[in-house]
TORKOLDO-951788 format. One record per residue: x, y, z of N, C-alpha, C, O in turn; residue in three letters; residue number from 1. Coordinates in steps of 0.1 Angstrom, whole numbers, plus 5000, padded with zeros to 4 digits. Layout:
<rs>
(r (X,Y,Z),(X,Y,Z),(X,Y,Z),(X,Y,Z),ALA,NUM)
...
</rs>
This chain:
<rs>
(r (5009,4988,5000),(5000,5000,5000),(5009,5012,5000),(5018,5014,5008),UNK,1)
(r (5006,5024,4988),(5016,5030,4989),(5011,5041,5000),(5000,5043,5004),UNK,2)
(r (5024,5051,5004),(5021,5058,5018),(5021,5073,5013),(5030,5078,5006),UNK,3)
(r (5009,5078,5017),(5012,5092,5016),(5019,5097,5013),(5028,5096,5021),UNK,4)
(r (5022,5104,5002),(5036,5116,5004),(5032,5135,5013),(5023,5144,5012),UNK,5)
(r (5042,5133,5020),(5036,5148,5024),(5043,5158,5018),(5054,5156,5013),UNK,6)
(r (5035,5171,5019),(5032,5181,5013),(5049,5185,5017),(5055,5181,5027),UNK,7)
(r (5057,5194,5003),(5066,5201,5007),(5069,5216,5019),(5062,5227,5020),UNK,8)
(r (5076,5213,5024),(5073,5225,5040),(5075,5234,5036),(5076,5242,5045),UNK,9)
(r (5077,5240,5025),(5077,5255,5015),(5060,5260,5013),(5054,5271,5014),UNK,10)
(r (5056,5249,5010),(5046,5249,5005),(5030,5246,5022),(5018,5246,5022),UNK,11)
(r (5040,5245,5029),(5029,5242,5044),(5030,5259,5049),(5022,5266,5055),UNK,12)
(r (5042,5263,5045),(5046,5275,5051),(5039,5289,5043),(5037,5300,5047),UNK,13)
(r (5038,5285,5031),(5034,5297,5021),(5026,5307,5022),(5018,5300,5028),UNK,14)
(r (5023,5315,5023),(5014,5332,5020),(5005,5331,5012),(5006,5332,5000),UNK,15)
(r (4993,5330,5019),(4985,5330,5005),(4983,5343,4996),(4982,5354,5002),UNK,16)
(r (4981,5342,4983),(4985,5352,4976),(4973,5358,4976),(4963,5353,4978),UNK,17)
(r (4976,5374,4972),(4966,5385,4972),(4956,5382,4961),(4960,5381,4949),UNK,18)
(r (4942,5380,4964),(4933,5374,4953),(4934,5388,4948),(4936,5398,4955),UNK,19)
(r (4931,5387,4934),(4931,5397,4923),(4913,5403,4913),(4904,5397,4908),UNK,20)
(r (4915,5413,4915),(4902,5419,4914),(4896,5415,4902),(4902,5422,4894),UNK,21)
(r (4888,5406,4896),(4881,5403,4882),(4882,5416,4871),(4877,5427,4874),UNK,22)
(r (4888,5413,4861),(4886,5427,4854),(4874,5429,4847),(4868,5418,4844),UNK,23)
(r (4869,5443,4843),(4858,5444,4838),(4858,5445,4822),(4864,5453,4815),UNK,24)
(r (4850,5433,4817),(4847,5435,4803),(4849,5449,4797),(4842,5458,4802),UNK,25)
(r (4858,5454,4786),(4862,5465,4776),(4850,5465,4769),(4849,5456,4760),UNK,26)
(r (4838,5475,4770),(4830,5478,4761),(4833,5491,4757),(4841,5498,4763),UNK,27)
(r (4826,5496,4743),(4830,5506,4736),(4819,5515,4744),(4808,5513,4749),UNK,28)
(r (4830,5526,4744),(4814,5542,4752),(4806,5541,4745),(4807,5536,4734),UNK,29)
(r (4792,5545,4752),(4781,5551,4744),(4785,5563,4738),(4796,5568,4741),UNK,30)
(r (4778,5566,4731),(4780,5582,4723),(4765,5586,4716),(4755,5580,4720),UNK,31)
(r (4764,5593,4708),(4753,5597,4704),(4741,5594,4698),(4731,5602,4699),UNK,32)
(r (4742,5579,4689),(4736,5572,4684),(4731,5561,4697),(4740,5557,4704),UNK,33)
(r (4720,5559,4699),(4716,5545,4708),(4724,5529,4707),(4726,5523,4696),UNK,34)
(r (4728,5526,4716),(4734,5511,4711),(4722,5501,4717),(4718,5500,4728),UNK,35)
(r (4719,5493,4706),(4708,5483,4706),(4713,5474,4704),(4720,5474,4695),UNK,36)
(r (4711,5462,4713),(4718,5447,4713),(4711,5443,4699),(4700,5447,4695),UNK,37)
(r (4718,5436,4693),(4709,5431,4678),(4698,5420,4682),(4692,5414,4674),UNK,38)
(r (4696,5418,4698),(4687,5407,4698),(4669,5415,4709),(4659,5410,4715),UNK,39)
(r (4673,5424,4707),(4662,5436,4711),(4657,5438,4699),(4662,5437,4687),UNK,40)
(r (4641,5441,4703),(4632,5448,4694),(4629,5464,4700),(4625,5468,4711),UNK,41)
(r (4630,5470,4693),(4629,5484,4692),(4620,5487,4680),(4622,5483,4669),UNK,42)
(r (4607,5494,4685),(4597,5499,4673),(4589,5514,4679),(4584,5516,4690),UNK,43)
(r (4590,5522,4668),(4579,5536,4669),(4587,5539,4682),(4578,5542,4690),UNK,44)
(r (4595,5541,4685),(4604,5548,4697),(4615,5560,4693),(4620,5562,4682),UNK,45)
(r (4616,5568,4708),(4623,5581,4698),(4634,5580,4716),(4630,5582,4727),UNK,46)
(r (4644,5578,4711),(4660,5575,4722),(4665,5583,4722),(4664,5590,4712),UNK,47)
(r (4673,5588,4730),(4678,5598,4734),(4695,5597,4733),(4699,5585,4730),UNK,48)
(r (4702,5603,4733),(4713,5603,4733),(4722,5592,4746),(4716,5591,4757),UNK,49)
(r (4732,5587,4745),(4738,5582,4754),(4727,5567,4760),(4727,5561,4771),UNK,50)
(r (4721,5567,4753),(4709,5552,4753),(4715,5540,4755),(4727,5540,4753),UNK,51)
(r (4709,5528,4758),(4713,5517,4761),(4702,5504,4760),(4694,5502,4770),UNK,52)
(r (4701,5498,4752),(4688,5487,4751),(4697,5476,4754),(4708,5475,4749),UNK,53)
(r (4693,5468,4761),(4698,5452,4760),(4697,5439,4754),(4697,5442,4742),UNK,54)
(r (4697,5431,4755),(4700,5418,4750),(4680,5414,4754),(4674,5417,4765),UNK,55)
(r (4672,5407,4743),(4659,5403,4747),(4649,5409,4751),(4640,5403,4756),UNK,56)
(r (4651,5425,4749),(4646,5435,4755),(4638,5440,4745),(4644,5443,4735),UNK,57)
(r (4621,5442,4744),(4613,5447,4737),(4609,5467,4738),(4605,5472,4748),UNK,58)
(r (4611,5472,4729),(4604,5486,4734),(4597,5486,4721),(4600,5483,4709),UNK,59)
(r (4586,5492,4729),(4577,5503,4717),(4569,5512,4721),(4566,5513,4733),UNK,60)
(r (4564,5518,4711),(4557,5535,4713),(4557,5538,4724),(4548,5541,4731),UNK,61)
(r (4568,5537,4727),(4578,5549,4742),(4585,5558,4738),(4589,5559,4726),UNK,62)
(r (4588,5564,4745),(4601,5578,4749),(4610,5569,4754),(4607,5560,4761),UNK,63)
(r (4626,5575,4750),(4637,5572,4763),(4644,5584,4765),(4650,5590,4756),UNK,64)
(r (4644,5587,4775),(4658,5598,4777),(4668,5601,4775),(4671,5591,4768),UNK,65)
(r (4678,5609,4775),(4692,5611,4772),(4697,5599,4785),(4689,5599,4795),UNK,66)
(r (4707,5592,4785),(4714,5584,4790),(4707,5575,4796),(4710,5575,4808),UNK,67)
(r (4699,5569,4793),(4686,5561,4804),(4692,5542,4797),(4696,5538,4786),UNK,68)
(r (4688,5537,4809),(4695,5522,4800),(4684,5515,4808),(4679,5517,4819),UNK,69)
(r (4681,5504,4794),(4678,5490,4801),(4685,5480,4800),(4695,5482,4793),UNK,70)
(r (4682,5466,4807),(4688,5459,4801),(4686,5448,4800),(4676,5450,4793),UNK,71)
(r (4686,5431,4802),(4682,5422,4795),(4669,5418,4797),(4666,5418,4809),UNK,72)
(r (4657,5413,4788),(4648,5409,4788),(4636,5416,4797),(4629,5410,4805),UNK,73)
(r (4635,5430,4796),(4623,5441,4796),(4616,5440,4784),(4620,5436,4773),UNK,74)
(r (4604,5443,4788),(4595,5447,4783),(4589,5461,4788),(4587,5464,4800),UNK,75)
(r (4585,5472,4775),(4581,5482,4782),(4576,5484,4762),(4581,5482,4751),UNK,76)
(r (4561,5491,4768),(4552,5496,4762),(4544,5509,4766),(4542,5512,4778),UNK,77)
(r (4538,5516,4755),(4538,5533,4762),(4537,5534,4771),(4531,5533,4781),UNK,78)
(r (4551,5541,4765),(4560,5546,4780),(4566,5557,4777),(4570,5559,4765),UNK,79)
(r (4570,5569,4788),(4575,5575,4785),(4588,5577,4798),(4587,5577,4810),UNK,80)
(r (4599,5579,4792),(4609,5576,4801),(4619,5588,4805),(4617,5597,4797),UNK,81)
(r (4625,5590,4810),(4627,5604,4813),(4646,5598,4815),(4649,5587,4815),UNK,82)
(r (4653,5609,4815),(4668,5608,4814),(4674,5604,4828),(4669,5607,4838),UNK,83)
(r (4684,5595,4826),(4691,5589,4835),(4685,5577,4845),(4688,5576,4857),UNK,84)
(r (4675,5571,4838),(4666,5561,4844),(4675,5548,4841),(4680,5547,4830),UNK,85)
(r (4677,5542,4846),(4682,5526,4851),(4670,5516,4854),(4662,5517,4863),UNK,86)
(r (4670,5505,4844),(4659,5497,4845),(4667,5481,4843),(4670,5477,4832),UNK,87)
(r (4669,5476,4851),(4674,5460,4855),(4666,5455,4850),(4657,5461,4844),UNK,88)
(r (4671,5439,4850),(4668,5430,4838),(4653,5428,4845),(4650,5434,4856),UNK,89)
(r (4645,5418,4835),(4633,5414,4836),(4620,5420,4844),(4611,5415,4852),UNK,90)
(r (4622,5434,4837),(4614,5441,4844),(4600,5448,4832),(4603,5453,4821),UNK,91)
(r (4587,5446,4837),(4577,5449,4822),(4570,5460,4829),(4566,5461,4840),UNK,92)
(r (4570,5468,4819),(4564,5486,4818),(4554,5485,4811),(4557,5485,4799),UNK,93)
(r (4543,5485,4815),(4529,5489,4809),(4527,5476,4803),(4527,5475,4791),UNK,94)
(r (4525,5464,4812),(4518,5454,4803),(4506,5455,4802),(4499,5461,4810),UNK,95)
(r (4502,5449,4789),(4486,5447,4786),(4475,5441,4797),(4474,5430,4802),UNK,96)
(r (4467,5453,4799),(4454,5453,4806),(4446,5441,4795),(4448,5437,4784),UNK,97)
(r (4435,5438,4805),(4424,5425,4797),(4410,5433,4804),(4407,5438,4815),UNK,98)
(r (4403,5431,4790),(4389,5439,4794),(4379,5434,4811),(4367,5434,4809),UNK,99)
(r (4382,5431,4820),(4376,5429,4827),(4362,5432,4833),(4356,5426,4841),UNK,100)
(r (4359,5442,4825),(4343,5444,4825),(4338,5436,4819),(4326,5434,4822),UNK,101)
(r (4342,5429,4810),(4332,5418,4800),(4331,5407,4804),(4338,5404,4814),UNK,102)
(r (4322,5398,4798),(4324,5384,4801),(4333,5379,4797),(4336,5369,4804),UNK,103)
(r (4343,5381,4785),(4355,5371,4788),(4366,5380,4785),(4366,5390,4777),UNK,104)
(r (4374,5376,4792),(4391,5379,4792),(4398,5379,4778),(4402,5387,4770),UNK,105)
(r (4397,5370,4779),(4406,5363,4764),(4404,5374,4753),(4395,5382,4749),UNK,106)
(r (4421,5370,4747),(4419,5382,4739),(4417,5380,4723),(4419,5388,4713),UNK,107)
(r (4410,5364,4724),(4399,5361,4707),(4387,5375,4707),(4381,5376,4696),UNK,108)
(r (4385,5383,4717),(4370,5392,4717),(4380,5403,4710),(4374,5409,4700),UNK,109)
(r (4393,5407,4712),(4400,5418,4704),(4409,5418,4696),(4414,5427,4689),UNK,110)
(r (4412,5404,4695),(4423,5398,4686),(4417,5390,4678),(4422,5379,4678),UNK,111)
(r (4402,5393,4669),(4396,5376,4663),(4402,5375,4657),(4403,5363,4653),UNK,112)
(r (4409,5386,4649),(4413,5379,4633),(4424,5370,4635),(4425,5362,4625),UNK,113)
(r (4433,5368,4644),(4441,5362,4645),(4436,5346,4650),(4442,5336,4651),UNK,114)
(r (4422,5349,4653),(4417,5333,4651),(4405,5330,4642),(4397,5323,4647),UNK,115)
(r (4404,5333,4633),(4395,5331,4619),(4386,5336,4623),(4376,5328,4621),UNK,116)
(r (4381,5348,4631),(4369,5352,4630),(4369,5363,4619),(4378,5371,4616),UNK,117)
(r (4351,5362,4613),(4346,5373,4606),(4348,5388,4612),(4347,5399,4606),UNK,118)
(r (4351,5386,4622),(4352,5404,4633),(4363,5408,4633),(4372,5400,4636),UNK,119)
(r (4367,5423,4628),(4375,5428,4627),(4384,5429,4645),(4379,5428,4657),UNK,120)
(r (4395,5431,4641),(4399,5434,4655),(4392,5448,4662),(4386,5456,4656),UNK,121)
(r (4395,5448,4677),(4387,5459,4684),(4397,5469,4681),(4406,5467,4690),UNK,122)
(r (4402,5481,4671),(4410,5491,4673),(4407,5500,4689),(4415,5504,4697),UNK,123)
(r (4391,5500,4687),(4387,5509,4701),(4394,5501,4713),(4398,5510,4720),UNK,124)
(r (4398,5489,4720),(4403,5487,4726),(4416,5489,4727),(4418,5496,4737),UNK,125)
(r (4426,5486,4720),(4437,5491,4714),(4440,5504,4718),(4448,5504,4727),UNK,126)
(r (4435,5516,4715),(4431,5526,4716),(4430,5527,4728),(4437,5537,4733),UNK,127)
(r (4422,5519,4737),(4425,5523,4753),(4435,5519,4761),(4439,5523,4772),UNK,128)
(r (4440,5508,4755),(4454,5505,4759),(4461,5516,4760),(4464,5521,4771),UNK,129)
(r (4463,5521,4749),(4475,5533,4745),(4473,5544,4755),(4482,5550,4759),UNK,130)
(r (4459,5546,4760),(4459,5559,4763),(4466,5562,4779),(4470,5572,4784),UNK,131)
(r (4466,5548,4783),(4472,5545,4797),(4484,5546,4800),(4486,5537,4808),UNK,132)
(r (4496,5554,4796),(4507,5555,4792),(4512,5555,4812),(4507,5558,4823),UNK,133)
(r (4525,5550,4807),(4532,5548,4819),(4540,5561,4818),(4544,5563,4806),UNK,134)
(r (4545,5569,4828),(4553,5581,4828),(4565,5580,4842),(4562,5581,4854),UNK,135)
(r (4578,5579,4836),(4593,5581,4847),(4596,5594,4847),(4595,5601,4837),UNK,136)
(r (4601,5598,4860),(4606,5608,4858),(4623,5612,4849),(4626,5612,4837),UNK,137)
(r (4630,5616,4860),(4644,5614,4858),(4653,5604,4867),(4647,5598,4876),UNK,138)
(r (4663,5602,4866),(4666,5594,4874),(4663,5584,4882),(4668,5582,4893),UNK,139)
(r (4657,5578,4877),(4645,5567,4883),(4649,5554,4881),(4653,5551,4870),UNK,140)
(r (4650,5542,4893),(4659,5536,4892),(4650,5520,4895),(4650,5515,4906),UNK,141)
(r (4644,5515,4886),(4637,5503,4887),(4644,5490,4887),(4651,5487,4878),UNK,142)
(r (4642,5482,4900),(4645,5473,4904),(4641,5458,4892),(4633,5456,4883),UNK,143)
(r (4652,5450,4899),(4647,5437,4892),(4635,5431,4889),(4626,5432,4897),UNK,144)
(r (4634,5426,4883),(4616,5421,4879),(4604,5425,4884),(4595,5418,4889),UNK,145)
(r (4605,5437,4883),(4594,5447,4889),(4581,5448,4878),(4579,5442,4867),UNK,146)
(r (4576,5456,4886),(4561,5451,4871),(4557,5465,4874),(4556,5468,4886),UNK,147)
(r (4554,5477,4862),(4547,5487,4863),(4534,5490,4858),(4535,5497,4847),UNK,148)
(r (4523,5488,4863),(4512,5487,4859),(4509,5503,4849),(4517,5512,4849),UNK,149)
(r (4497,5504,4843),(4494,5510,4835),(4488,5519,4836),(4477,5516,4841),UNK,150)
(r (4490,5532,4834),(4491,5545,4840),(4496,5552,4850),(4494,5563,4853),UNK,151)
(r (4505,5542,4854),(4514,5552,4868),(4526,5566,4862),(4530,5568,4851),UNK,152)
(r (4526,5572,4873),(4537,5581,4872),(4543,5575,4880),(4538,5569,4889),UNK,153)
(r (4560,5576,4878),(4567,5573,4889),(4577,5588,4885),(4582,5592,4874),UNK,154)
(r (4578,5594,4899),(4584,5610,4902),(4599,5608,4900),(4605,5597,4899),UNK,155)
(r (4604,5621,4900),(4619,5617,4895),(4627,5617,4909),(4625,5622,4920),UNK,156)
(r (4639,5607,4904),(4646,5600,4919),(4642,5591,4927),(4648,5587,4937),UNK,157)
(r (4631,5586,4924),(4622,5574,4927),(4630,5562,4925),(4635,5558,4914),UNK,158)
(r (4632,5553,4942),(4640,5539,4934),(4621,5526,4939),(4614,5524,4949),UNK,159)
(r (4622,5521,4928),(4616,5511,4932),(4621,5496,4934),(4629,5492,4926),UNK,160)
(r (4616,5487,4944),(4627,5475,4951),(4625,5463,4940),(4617,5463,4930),UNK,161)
(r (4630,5456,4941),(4632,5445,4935),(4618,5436,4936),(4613,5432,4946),UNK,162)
(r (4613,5434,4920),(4598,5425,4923),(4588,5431,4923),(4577,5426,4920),UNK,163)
(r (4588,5443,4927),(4575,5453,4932),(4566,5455,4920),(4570,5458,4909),UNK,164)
(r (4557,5454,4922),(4542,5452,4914),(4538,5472,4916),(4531,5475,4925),UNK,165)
(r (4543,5479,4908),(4535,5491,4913),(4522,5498,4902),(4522,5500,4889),UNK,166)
(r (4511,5500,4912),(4500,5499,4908),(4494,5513,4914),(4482,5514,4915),UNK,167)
(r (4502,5524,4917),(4496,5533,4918),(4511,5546,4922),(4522,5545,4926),UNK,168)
(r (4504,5555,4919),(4518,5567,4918),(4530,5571,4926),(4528,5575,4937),UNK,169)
(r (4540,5571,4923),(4552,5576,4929),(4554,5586,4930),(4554,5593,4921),UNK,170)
(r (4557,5592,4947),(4564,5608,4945),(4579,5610,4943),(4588,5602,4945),UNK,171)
(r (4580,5617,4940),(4597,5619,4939),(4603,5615,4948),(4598,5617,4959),UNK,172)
(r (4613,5608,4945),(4629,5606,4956),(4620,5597,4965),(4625,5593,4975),UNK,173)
(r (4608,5591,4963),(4602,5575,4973),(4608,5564,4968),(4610,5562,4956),UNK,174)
(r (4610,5556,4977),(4613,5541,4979),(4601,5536,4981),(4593,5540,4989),UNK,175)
(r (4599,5525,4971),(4587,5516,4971),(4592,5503,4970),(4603,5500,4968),UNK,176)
(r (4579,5492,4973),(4585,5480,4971),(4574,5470,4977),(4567,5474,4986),UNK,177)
(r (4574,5457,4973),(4560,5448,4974),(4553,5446,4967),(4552,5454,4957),UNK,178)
(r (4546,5435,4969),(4531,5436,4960),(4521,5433,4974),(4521,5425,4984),UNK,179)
(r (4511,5445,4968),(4513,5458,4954),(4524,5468,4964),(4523,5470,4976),UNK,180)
(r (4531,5471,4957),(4541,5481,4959),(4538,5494,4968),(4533,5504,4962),UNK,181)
(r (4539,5495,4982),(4540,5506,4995),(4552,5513,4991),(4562,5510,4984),UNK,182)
(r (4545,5527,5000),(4562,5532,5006),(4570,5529,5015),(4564,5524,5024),UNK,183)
(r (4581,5530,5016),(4588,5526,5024),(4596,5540,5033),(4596,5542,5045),UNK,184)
(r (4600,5546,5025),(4607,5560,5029),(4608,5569,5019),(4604,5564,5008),UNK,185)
(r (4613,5584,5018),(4617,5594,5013),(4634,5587,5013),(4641,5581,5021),UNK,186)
(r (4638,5593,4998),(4654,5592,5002),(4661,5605,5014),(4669,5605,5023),UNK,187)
(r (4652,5614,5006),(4661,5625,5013),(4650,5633,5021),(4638,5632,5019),UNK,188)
(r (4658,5644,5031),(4643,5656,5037),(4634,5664,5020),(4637,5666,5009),UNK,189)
(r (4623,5667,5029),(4615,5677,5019),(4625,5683,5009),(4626,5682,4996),UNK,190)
(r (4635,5693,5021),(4643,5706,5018),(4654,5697,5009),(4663,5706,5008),UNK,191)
(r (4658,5691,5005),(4668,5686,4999),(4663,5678,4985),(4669,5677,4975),UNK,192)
(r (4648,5673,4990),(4644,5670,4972),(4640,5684,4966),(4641,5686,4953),UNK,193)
(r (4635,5694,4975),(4633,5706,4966),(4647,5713,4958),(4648,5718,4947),UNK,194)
(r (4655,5711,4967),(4664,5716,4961),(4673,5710,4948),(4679,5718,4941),UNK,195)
(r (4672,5695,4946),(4678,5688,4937),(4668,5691,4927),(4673,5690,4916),UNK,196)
(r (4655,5696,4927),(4645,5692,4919),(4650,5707,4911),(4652,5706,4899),UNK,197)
(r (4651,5722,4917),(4657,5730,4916),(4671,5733,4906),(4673,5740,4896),UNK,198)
(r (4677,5725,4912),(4694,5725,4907),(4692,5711,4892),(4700,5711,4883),UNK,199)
(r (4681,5702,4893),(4681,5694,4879),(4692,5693,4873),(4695,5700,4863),UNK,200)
(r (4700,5684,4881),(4711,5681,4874),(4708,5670,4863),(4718,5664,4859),UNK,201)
(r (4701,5668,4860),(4698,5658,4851),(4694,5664,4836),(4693,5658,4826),UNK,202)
(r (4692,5679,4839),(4689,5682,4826),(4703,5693,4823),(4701,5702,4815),UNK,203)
(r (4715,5692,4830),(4729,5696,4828),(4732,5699,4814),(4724,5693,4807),UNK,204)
(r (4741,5707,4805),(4748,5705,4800),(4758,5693,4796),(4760,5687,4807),UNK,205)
(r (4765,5687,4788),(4779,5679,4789),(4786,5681,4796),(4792,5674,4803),UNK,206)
(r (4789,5697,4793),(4801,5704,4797),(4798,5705,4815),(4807,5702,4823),UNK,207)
(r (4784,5709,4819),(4776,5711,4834),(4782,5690,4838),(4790,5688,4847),UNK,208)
(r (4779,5685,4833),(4777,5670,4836),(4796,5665,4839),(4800,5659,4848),UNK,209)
(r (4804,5670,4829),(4818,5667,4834),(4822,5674,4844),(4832,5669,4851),UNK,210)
(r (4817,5687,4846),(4827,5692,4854),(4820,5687,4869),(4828,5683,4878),UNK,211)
(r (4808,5687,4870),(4801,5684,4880),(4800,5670,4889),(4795,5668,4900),UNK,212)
(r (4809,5661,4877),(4804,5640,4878),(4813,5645,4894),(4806,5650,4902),UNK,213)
(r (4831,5645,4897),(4833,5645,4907),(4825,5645,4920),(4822,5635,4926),UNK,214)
(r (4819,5657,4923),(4812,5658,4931),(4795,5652,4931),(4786,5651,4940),UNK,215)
(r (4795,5648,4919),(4782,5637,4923),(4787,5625,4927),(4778,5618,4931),UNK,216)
(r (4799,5620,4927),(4806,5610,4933),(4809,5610,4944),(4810,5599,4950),UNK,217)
(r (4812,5619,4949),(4820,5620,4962),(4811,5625,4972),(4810,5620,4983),UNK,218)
(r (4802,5636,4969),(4797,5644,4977),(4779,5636,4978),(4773,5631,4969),UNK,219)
(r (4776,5639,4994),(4760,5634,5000),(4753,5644,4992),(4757,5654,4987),UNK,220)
(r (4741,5640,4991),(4729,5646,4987),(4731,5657,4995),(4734,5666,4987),UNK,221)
(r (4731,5662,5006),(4731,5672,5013),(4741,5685,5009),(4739,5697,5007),UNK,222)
(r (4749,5678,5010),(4761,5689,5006),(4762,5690,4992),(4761,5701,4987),UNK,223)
(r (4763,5681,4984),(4757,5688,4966),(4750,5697,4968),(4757,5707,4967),UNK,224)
(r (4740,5700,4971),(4727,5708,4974),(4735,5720,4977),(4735,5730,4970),UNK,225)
(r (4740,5717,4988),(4746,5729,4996),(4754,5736,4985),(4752,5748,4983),UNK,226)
(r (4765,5728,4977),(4771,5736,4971),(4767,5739,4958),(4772,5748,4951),UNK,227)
(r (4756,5732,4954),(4749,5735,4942),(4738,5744,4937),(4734,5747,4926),UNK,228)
(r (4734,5750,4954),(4723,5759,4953),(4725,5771,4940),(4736,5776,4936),UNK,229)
(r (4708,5775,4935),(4714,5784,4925),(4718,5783,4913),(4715,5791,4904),UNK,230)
(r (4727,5768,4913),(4730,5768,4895),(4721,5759,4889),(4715,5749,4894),UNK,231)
(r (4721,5767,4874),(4706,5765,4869),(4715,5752,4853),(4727,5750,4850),UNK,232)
(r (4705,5747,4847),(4705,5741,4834),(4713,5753,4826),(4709,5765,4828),UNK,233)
(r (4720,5750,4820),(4726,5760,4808),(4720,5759,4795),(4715,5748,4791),UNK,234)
(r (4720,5767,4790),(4710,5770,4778),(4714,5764,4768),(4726,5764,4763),UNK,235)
(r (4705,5758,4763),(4711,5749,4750),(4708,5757,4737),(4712,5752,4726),UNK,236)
</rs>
């Protein structure tokens, strides 16, 4: 029977080595044109600059903001989306309502022709779909597989939590989260969302947006404010 060999004493004695930080995938900047994963559907939408669609990700007859991203396997239908909005994967914006006043659900009563019926489809239903538009503010930061029911506003600086079913309106700068989707807190005091709402740094300049990124990095809501009071959007 053969006998163990033991370990070399260099190697009992060793240091374990400094684990090394994962490097991050080299993607090319955004820039002016939207970058749309080629496996996204994009229809009757109008994008904004510094855009971002992802991988499996459906939009139509929505708005997107200047720098607003989604990313894998959303769905979002009229909608309108406001700048610097972050929307995590598998999350659906304005799904289709089912006539619930009627006797049936199913959507052979608005979709016949797609099953051999003589009846035109319902445009007038259709039509009320559309009119239910979902509206983000700025900054608005939707959580993983969240569901935004049809006609909400959600206020700008609004985060909603992961999952949350929201089915009725957001104020600015609220934390929501559940089903159906409560509040939870204010991010910040009154006096400090008035003031960001004031200073709209979200509707900056480029030139407002570089010189400014440092201190949106470093600096609290509080003290941005403090030192930001006053300065306005520069004129485009």
């Amino acid at each position: 029977m053969a006998t163990p060999t033991a370990l070399p004493a260099e190697n009992a004695s060793a240091q374990p080595q400094e684990q090394q930080q994962p490097q991050r995938p080299h993607r090319q900047p955004l820039g002016l044109e939207p970058r749309i994963d080629p496996t996204a559907h994009v229809r009757n939408c109008t994008l904004g600059i510094y855009t971002s669609v992802g991988p499996r990700t459906g939009m139509s007859a929505s708005t997107f903001g200047d720098y607003s991203y989604v990313v894998d396997g959303c769905s979002i239908v009229w909608a309108d989306i406001g700048k610097f909005c972050s929307i995590a994967s598998s999350t659906r914006i304005n799904p289709g309502n089912h006539p619930m006043w009627r006797a049936a659900l199913h959507h052979f009563t608005y979709r016949s022709e797609s099953y051999g019926f003589d009846l035109e489809d319902d445009e007038e239903f259709f039509a009320w779909r559309a009119s239910h538009r979902v509206t983000l503010g700025n900054d608005v930061w939707i959580g993983h597989g969240s569901v935004i029911l049809p006609g909400v506003t959600i206020g700008t600086g609004a985060g909603i939590g992961a999952g949350a079913v929201v089915s009725k309106d957001v104020p600015p700068f609220a934390i929501v989260g559940g089903v159906p989707a409560k509040h939870i807190r204010f991010r910040f005091d009154e006096k400090v969302q008035e003031k960001l709402l004031e200073i709209a740094w979200w509707d900056w300049s480029r030139e407002q947006l570089e010189a400014g990124l440092p201190d949106l990095r470093k600096l609290s809501a509080e003290k941005f404010v403090e030192k930001y009071s006053g300065t306005k959007p520069a004129a485009v």
